[in-house]
C-alpha positions as CSV (number, residue, x, y, z in Angstrom):
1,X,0.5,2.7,39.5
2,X,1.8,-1.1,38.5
3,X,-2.3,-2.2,38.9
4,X,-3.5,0.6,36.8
5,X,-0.9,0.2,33.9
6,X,-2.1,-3.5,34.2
7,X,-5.8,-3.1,34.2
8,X,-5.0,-0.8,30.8
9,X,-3.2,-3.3,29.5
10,X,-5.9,-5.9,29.9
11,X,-8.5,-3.4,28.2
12,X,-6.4,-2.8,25.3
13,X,-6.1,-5.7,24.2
14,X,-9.7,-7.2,24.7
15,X,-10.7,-3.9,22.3
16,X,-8.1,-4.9,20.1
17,X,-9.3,-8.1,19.5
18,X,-13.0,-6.6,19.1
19,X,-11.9,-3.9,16.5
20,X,-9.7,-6.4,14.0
21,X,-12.3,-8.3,13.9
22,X,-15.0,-5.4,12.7
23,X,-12.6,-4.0,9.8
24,X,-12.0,-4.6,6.4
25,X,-8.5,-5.8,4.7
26,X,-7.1,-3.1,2.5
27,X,-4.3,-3.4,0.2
28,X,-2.4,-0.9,-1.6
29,X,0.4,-1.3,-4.0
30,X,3.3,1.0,-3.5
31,X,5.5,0.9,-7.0
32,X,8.7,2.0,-6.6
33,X,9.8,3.7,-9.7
34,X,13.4,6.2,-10.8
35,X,13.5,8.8,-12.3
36,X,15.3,7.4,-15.4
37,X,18.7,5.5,-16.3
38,X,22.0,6.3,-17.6
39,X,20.7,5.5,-21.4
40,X,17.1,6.3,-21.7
41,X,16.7,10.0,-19.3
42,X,13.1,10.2,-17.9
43,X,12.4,6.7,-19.4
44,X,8.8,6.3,-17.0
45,X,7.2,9.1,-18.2
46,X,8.2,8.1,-22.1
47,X,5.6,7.4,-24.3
48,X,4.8,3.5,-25.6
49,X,2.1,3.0,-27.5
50,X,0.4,6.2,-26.6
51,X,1.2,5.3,-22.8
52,X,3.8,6.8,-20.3
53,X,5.8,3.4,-19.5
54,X,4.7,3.8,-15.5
55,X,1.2,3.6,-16.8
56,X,1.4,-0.2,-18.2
57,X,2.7,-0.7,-14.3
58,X,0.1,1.3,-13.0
59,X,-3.2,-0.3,-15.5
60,X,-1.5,-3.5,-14.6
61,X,-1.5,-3.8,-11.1
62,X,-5.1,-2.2,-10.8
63,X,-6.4,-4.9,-13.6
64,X,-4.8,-7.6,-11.2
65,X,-7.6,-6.8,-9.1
66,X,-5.8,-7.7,-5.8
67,X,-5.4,-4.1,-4.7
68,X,-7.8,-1.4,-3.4
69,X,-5.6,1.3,-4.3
């Protein structure tokens, strides 16, 4: 049983190292964002300039060009 678990161990990680190699980076930005605040209720999804405020942080992170998604 030991040699077997060892002999799978090996093989895992020489395909490992194989597979990394083969795939592509991707990135994705994960923005945290409440509901609202004491003073300003619902204040993401409040219009600026014809734009809920999570948008600008949403249109700027995608303009920043450093994430996929």
């Amino acid at each position: 049983m030991v040699a077997i678990c060892q002999k799978m161990k090996r093989r895992r990680r020489s395909n490992y190292g194989h597979h990394r190699e083969n795939r592509k980076l991707h990135i994705a930005a994960l923005i945290l964002a409440r509901g609202g605040s004491k003073g300003i209720p619902l204040k993401n999804i409040k219009m600026l300039a014809g734009v809920p405020l999570i948008g600008w942080v949403i249109r700027a992170a995608l303009d920043s060009g450093v994430f996929d998604r």
